[in-house]
N, CA, C and O atoms as a Maestro MAE file, in Angstrom:
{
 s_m_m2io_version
 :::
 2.0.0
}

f_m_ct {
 s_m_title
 :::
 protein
 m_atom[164] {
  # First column is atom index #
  i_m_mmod_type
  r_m_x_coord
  r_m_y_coord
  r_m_z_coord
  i_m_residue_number
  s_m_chain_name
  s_m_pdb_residue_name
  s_m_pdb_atom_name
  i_m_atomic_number
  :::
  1 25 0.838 -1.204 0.000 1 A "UNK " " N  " 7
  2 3 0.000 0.000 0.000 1 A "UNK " " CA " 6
  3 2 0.874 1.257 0.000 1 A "UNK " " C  " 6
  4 15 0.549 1.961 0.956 1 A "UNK " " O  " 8
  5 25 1.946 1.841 -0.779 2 A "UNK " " N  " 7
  6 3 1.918 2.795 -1.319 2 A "UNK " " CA " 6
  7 2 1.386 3.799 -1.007 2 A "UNK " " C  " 6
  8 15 0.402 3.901 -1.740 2 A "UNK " " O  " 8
  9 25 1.459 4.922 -0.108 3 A "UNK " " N  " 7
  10 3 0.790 5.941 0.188 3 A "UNK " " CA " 6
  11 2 1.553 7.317 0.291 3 A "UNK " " C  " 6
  12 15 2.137 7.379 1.372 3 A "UNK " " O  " 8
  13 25 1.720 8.345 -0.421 4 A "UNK " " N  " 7
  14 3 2.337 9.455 -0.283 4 A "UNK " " CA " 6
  15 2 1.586 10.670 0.555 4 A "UNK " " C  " 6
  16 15 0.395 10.984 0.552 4 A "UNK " " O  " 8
  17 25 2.354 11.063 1.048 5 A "UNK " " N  " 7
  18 3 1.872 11.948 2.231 5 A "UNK " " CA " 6
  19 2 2.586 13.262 1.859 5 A "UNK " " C  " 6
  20 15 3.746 13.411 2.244 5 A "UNK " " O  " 8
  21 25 1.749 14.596 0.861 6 A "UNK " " N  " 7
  22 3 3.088 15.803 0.379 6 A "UNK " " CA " 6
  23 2 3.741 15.133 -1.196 6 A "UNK " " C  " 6
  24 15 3.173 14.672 -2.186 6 A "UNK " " O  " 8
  25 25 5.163 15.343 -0.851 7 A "UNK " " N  " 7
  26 3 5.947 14.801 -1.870 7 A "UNK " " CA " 6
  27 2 6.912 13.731 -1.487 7 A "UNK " " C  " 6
  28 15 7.907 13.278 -2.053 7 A "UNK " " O  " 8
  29 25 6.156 13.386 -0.039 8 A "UNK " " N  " 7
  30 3 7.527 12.245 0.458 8 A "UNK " " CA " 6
  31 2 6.671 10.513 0.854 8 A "UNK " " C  " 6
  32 15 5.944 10.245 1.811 8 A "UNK " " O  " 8
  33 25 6.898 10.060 0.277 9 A "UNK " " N  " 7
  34 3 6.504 8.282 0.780 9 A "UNK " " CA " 6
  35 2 6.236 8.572 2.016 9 A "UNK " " C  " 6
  36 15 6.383 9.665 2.563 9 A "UNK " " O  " 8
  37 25 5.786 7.456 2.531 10 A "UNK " " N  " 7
  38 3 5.135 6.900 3.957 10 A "UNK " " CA " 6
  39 2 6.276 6.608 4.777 10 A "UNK " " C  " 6
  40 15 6.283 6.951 5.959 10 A "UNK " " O  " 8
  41 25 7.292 5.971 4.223 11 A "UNK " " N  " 7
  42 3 8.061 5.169 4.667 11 A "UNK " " CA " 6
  43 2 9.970 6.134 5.443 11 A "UNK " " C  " 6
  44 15 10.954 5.693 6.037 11 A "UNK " " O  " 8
  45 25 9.557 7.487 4.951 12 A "UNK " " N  " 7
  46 3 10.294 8.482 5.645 12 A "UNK " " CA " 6
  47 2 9.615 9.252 6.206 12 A "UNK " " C  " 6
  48 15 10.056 10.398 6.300 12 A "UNK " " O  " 8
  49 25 8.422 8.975 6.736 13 A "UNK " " N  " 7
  50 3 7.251 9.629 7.280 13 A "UNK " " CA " 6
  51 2 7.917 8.904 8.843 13 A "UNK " " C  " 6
  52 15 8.502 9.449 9.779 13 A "UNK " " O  " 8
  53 25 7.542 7.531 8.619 14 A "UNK " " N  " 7
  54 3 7.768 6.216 9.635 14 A "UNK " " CA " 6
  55 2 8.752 6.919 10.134 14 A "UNK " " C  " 6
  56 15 8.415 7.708 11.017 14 A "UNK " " O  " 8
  57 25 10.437 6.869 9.706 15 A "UNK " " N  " 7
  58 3 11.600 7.157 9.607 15 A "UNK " " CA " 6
  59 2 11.884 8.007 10.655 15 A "UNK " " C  " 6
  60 15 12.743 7.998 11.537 15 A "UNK " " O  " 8
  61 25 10.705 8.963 10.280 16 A "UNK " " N  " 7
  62 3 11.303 10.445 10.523 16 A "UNK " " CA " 6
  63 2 10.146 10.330 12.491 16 A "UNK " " C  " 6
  64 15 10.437 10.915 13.534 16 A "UNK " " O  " 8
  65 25 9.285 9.650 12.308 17 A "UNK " " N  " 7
  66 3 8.538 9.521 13.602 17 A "UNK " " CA " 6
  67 2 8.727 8.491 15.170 17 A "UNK " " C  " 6
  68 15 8.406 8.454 16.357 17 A "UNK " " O  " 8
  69 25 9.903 7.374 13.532 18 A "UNK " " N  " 7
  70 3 10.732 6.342 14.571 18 A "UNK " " CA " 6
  71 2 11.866 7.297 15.234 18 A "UNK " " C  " 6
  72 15 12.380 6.928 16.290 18 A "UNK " " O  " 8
  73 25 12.152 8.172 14.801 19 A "UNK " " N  " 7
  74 3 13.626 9.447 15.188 19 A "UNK " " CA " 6
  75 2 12.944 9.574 16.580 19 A "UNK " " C  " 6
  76 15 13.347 9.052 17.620 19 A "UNK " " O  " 8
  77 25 11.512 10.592 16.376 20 A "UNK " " N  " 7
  78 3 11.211 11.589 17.166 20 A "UNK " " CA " 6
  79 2 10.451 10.567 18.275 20 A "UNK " " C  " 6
  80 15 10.234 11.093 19.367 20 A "UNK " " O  " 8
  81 25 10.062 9.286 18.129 21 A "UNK " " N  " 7
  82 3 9.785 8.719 19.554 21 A "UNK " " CA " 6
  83 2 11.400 8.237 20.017 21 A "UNK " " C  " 6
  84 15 11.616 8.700 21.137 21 A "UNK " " O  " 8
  85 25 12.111 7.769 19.707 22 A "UNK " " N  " 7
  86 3 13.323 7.297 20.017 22 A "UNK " " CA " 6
  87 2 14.093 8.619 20.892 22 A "UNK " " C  " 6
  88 15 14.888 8.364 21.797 22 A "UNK " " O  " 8
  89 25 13.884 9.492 20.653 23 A "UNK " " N  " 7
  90 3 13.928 10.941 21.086 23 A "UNK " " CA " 6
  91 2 12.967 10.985 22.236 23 A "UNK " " C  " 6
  92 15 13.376 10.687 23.358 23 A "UNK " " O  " 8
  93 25 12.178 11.206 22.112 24 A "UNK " " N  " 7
  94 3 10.873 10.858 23.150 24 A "UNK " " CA " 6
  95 2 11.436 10.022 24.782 24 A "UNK " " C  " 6
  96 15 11.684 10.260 25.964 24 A "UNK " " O  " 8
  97 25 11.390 8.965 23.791 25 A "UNK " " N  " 7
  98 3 11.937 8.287 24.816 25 A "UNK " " CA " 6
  99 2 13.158 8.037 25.641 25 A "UNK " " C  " 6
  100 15 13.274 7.325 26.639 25 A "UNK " " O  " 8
  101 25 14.286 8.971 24.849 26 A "UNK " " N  " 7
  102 3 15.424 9.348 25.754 26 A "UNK " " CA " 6
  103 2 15.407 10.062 26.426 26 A "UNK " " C  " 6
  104 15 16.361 10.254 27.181 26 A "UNK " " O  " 8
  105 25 13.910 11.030 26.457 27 A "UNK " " N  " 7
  106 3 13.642 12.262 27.379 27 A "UNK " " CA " 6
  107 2 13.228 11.805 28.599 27 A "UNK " " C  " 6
  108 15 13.518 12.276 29.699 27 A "UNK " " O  " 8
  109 25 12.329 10.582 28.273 28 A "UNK " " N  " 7
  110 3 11.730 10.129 29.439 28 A "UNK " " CA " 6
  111 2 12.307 8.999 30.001 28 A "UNK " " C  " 6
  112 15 11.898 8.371 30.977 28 A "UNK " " O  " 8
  113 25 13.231 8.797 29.356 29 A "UNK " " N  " 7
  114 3 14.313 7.647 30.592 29 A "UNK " " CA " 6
  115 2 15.242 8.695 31.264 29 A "UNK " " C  " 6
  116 15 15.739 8.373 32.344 29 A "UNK " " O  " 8
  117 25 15.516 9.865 30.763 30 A "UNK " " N  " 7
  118 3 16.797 10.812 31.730 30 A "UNK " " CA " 6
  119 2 15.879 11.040 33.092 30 A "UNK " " C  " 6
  120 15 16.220 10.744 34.237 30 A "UNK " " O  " 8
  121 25 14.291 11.803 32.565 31 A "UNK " " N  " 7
  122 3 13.189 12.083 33.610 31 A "UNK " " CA " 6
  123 2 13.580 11.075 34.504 31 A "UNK " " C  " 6
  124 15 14.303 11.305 35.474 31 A "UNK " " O  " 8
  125 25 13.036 9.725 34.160 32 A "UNK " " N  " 7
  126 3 12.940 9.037 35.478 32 A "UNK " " CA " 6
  127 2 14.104 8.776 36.225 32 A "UNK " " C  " 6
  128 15 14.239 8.658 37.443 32 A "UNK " " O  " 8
  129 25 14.873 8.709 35.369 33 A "UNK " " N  " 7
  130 3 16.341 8.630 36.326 33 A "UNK " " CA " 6
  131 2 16.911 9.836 36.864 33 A "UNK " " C  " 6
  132 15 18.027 9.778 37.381 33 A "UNK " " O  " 8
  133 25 16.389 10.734 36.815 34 A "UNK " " N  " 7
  134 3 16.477 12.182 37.594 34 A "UNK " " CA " 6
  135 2 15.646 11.944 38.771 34 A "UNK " " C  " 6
  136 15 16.127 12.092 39.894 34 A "UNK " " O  " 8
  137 25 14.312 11.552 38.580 35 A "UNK " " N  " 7
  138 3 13.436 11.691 39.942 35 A "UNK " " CA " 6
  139 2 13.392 10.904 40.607 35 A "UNK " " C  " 6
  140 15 12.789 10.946 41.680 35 A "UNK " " O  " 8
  141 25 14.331 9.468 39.953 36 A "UNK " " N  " 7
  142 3 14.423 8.078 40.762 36 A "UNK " " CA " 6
  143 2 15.777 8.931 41.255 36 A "UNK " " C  " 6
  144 15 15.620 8.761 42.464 36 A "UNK " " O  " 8
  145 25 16.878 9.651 41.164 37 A "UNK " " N  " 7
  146 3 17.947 10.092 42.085 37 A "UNK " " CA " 6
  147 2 17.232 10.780 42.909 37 A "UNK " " C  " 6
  148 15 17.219 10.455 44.097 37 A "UNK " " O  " 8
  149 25 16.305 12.147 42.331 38 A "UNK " " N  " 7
  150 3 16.253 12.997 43.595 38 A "UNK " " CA " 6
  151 2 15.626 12.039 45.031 38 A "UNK " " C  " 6
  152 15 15.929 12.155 46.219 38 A "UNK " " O  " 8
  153 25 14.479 10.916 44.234 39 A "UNK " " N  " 7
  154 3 13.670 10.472 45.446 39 A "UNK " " CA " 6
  155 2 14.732 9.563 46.530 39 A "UNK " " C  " 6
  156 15 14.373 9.343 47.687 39 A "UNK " " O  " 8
  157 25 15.775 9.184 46.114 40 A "UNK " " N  " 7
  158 3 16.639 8.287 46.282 40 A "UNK " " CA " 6
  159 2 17.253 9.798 47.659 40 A "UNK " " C  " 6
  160 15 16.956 9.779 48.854 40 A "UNK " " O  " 8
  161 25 17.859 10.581 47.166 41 A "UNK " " N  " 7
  162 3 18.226 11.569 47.782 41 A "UNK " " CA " 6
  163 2 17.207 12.264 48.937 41 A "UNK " " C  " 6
  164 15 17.572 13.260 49.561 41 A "UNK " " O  " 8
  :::
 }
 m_bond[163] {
  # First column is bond index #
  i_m_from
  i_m_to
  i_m_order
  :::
  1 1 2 1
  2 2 3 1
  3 3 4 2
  4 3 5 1
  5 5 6 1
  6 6 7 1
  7 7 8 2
  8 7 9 1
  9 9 10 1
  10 10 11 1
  11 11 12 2
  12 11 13 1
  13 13 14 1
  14 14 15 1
  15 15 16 2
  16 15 17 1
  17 17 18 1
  18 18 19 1
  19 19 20 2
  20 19 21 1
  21 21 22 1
  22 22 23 1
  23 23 24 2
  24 23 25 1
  25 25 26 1
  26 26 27 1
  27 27 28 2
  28 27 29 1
  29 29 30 1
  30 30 31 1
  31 31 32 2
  32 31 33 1
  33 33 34 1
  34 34 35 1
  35 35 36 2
  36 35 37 1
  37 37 38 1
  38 38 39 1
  39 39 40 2
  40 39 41 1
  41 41 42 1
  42 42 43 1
  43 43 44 2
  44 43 45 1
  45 45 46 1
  46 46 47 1
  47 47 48 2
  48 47 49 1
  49 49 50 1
  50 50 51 1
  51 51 52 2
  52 51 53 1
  53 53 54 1
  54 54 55 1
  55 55 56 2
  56 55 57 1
  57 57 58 1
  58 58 59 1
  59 59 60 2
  60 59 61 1
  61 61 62 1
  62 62 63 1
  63 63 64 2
  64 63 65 1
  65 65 66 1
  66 66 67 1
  67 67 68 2
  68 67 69 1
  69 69 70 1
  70 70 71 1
  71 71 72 2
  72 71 73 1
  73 73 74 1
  74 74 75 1
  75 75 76 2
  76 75 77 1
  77 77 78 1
  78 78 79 1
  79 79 80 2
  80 79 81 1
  81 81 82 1
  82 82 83 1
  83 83 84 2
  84 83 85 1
  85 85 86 1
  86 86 87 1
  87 87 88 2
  88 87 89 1
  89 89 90 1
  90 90 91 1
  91 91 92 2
  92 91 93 1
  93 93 94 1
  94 94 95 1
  95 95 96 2
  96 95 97 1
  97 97 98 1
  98 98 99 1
  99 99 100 2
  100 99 101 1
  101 101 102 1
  102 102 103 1
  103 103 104 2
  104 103 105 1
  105 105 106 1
  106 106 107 1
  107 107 108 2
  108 107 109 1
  109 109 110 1
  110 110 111 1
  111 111 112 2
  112 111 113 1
  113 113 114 1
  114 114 115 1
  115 115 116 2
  116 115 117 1
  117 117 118 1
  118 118 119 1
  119 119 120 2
  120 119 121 1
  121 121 122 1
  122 122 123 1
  123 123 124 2
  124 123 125 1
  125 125 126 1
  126 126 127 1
  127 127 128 2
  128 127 129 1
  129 129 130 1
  130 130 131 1
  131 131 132 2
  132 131 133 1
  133 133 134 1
  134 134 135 1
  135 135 136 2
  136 135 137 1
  137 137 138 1
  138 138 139 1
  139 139 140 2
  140 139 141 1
  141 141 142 1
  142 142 143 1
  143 143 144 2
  144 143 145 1
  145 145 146 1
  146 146 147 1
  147 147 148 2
  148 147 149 1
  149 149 150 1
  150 150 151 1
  151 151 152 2
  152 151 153 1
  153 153 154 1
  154 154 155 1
  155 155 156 2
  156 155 157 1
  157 157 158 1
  158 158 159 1
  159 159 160 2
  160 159 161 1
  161 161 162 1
  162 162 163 1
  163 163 164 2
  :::
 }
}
């Protein structure tokens, strides 16, 4: 299924959204390991 989204495939759509959770989620593993120190502290 072939689907263009603009002038760019689907598939650097994916690409570009696998980046920004992978990102995401390095934000929210530093978070918890910040508030798992402070609570620790």
């Amino acid at each position: 299924m072939p689907r263009y989204i603009g002038s760019a495939p689907v598939g650097t759509h994916l690409f570009e959204l696998g980046a920004v959770l992978l990102l995401g989620l390095n934000l929210i593993g530093t978070i918890r390991i910040d508030s798992g120190g402070l609570r620790k502290r």
